[in-house]
Each structure stands twice: as structure tokens, then as C-alpha cells.
C-alpha positions in Angstrom: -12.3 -10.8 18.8 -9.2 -8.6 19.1 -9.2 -5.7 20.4 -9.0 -2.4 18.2 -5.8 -1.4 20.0 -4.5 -4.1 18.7 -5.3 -4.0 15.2 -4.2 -0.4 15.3 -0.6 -1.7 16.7 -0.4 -4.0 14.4 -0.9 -1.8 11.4 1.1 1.0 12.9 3.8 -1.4 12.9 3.1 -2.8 9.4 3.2 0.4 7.9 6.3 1.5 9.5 8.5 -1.5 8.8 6.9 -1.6 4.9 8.2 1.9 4.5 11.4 1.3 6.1 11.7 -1.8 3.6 10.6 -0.1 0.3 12.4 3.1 0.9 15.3 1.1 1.6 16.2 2.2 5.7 15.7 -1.8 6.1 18.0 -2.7 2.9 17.5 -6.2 1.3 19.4 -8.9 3.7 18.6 -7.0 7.0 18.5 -8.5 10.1 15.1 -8.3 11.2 14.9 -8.5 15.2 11.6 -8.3 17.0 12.7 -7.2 20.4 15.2 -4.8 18.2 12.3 -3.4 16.3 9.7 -3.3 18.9 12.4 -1.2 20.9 13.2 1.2 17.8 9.6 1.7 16.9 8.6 1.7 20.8 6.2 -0.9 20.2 5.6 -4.5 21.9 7.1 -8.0 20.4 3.2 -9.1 19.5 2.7 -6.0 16.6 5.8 -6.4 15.5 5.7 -10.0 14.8 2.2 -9.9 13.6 3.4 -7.0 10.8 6.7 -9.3 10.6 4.4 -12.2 9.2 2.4 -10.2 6.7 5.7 -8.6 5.2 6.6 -12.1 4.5 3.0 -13.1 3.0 3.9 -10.5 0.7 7.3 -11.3 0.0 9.2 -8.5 1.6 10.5 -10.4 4.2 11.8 -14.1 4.7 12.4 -16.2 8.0 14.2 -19.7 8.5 12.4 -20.9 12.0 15.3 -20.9 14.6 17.4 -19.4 12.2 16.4 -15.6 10.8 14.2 -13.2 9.7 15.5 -11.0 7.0 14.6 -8.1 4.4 14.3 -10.1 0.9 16.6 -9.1 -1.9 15.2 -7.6 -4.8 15.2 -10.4 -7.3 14.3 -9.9 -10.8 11.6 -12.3 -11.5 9.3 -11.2 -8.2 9.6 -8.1 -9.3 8.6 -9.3 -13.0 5.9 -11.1 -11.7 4.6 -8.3 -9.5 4.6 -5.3 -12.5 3.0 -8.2 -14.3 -0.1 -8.2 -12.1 0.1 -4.6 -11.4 0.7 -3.8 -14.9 -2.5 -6.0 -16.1 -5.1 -4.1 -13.3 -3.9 -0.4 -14.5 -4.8 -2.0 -18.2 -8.2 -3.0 -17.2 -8.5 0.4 -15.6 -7.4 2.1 -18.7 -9.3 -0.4 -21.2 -12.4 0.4 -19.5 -12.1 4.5 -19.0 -10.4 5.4 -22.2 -13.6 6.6 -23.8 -15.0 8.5 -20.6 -11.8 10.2 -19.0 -13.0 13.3 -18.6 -10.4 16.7 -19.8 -10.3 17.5 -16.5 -9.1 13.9 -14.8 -6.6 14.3 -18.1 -5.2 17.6 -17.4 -4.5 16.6 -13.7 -3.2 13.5 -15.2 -0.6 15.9 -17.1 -0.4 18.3 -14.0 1.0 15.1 -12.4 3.4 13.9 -15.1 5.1 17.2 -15.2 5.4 16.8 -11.2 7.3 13.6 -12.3 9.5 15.0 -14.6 10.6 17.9 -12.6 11.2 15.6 -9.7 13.0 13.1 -11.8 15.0 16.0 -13.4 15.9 17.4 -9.9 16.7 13.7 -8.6 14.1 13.6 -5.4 12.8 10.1 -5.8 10.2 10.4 -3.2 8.7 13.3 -5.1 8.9 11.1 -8.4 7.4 8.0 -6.8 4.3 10.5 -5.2 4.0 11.6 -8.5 3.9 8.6 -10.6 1.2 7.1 -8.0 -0.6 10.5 -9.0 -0.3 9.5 -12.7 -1.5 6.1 -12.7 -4.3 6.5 -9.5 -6.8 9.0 -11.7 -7.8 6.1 -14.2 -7.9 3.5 -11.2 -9.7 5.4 -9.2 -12.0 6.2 -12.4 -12.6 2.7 -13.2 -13.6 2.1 -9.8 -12.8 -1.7 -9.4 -12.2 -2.4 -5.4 -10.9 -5.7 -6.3 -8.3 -4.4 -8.7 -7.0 -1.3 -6.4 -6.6 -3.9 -3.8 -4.5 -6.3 -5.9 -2.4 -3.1 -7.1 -2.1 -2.4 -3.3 -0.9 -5.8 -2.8 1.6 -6.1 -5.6 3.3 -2.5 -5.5 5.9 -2.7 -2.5 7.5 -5.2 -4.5 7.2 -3.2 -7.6 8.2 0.4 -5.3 12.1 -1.2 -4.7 12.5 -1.5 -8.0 10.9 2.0 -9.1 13.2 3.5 -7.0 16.2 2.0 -9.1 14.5 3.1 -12.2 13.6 6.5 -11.2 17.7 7.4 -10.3 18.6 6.0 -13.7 18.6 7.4 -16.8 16.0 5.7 -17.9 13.7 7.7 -16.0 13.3 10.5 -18.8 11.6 7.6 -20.7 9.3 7.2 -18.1 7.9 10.8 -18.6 7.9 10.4 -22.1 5.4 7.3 -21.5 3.5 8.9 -19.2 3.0 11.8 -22.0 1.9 9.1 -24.6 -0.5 7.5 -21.9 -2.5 11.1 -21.2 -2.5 11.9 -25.3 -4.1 8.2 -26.5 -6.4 8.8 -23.5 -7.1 12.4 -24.1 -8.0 11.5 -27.7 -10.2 8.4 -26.4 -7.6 6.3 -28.4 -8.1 3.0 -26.8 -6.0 0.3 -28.1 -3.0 2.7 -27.9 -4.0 3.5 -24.1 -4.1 -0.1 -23.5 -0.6 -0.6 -25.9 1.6 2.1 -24.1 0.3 1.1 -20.6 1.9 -2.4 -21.1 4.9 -0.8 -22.7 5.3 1.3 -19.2 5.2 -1.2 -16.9 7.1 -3.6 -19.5 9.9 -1.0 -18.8 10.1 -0.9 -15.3 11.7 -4.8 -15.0 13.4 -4.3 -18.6 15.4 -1.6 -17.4 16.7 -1.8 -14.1 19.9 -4.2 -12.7 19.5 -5.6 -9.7 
């Protein structure tokens, strides 16, 4: 049984590296150096690797045995696939609270949208992306599935690179717009069009951005 220093370690160094990865400190094709990283993050070789090999489980990292360990590139189709998945659990979220969202989990859902648009409109991309997550987590959070909010978990770092794109473009205004029609069909318990725009949002995420 490890120890819980350990797993501590190891997640301290998972979540470090993840960040560096999505926020794009580690850009796609990076070197990725245990004995470098373990010195940067002031960690030991074992974390590091450990973190290492669950990057690359979830496709944020590659490695050639003997050869390298690297940042993936954003490639168009993971990230498909990922918004995809992601895309489908916010639906059954929304499918299955769109006739009990209460006005006040609506009103911080627009409270939270207009966070998005005034970070979007002032171009501070963390702000947008802390937002958004605010936007989308009230209905998964009411629908209460622990399987579904893990798989969302699981799938968004691949999804996050290419938010970032979408959120510096000028796309992003459409984003808000969504986001508006989202909180209206479920304000007005409108569930087919809840269900409708949701795929429409995260149909735009890999429809508009150019890797």
C-alpha cells in the first residue's frame, strides 16, 4: 500500500504539469524531462514520472521508449472526439434538469455568463475559461451524476487547449450569445431547445478553431 506522501506527490505533480500543459507554459512538442521537471517543480524523478504516465493515459503527453517524452499537439480530431464526450454528459445533465433548475441556479447561471462576456470582451482568458466552467458546472452539479462529472473531468484538458484558442478569437462573442440561449430555454423549462443549443455549443468549439 503506498504511502499517502506519495500519492500526494504524485498528484501535486500531476496537477502542476496538467496546468502547465493546458495553459500552454509546456507548449505542444515540449521536451518533457523527468530529472528537468522534478528539479523545476522541486520534486523527485518517481512523482514526476508517475504524473508523466497519467498525462499520457489521457493524451496530453506522448513518449517513444528510449526515444522522448513530449507535450502532444493539439490535433483536431482528439479534440473532436473529447467535446464529443464532454459535449454528450453536459446534455444528459441538461436533459434531465431542464424542468427543475431552480431561478436562482439560473440567475447565477447568467451572473456567470456575463463574467464570460466581460472577460472575453477585456481578453483575460483565464477569467473566460473560470467563467465558462461556472456556466456549464450549475446543471452538472444539479444533475448530480458522479459518473458523468468524472468523465467531463477526464475529457476537458483536451477540450481546455482548444478553448483557449476559441476564447482569443472572434468567435468568442458567439459563445456568450449561446450561453444566453442555454440559460433562456432552461429558464423557461424549454427542454428540447436546452438539449438543441447545448450540442450546438460544444459543436462550436472544434467547428471554429484552427489548429
Amino acid at each position: 500500500m503506498e504511502t499517502v506522501g506519495r500519492h500526494l506527490l504524485r498528484d501535486a505533480a500531476y496537477g502542476r504539469l496538467l496546468g502547465a500543459i493546458v495553459d500552454g507554459t509546456l507548449a505542444p512538442g515540449a521536451a518533457l524531462r523527468p530529472d528537468d521537471l522534478a528539479e523545476r517543480l522541486g520534486l523527485s524523478r518517481a512523482p514526476i514520472r508517475e504524473a508523466l504516465a497519467r498525462l499520457a493515459g489521457e493524451g496530453l503527453v506522448e513518449t517513444k521508449p528510449q526515444s522522448y517524452t513530449r507535450v502532444t499537439e493539439v490535433v483536431a480530431k482528439d479534440v473532436e472526439d473529447a467535446a464529443a464526450v464532454v459535449g454528450a454528459m453536459h446534455g444528459l445533465a441538461v436533459l434531465s434538469i431542464a424542468s427543475t433548475l431552480t431561478p436562482d441556479q439560473v440567475e447565477r447561471m447568467r451572473e456567470a455568463n456575463a463574467r464570460f462576456a466581460a472577460a472575453v470582451a477585456d481578453g483575460d482568458v483565464e477569467a473566460a475559461l473560470t467563467a465558462d466552467d461556472e456556466v456549464h458546472a450549475i446543471p452538472l452539479r444539479a444533475y448530480g451524476n458522479a459518473a458523468a462529472t468524472g468523465t467531463v473531468d477526464r475529457y476537458t484538458p483536451l477540450v481546455r487547449r482548444a478553448e483557449r484558442l476559441l476564447f482569443t478569437s472572434a468567435q468568442a462573442s458567439r459563445s456568450v450569445r449561446l450561453h444566453d440561449e442555454l440559460i433562456e430555454a432552461l429558464a423557461t423549462r424549454d427542454e428540447a431547445r436546452a438539449v438543441e443549443v447545448n450540442s450546438t455549443i460544444w459543436g462550436h468549439l472544434h467547428h471554429s478553431v484552427t489548429f
